[in-house]
N, C-alpha and C positions, 0 to 999 in steps of 0.2 A: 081862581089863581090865573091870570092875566098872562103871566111868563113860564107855563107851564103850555106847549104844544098840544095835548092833548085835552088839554079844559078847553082850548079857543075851537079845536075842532066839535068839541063836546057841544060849544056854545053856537057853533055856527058862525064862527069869527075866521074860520082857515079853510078853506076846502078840503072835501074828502070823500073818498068811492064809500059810500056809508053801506051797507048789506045788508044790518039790522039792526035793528033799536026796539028797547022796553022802556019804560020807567026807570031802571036801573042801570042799563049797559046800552054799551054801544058797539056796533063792528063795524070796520072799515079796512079797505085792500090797505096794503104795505104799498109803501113807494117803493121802495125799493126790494121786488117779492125774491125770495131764496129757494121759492118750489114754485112749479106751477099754479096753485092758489097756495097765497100767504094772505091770511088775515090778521087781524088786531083786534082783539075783544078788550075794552075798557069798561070801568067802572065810571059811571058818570061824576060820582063825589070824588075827589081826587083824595088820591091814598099814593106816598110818593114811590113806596117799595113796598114786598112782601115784610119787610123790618119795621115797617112803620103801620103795619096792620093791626088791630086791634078787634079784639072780642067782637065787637059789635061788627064788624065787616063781615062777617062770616057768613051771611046771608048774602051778603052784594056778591062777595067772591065766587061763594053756589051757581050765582046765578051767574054768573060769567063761564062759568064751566058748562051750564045748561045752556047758555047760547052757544058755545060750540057743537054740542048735541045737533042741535035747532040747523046750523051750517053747517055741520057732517048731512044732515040730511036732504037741506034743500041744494049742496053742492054736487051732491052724488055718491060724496065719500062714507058714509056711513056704513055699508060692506065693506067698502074697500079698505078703511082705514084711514086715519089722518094722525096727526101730533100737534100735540098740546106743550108749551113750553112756558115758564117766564125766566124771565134772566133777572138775577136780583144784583143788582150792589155793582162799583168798577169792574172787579175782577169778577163778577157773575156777565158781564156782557150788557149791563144795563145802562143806555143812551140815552134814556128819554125818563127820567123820573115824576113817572105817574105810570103806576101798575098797570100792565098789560102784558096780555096771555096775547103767544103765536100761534095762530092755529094754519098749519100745513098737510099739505096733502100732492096729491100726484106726482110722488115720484118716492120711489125708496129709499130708507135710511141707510147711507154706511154702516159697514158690518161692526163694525168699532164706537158706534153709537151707543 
């Protein structure tokens, strides 16, 4: 998908602070990061929302959740703690449609979170 930002990073067509890559996923810094380490875990097959996932995804998604694991630990956070997030849909906060998980750390959640 050509017009999707996160396939051309995917594909090597957009630059990006890449962290970690499998067969499946991809991580890369946020441009514009909201904590001290903001990452981006993608799925390499473009899925455009949590709403558009299907059965069969559930294993890429896994593994998305395991690469934050993987960067809780090579980041340092993995005592410390981190957050995991996706934002689905307009009103979920989602800008870039092709799934992907925020992974945050160094710094504390508002109490209201």
């Amino acid at each position: 998908m050509t017009d999707c930002l996160f396939c051309r990073i995917v594909a090597r067509q957009s630059p990006a602070d890449i962290v970690y890559e499998d067969d499946a996923v991809l991580a890369f810094k946020d441009i514009y990061p909201k904590a001290p380490v903001h990452l981006l875990i993608v799925p390499k097959r473009h899925i455009a929302s949590l709403m558009d996932a299907r059965d069969d995804d559930a294993n890429t998604l896994g593994r998305c959740v395991l690469a934050a694991r993987r960067l809780a630990e090579t980041t340092g956070y993995a005592e410390k703690g981190f957050r995991l997030g996706v934002n689905t849909g307009p009103e979920g906060g989602q800008a870039v449609y092709h799934v992907h998980f925020h992974f945050t750390a160094g710094r504390r959640p508002r109490s209201d979170a």
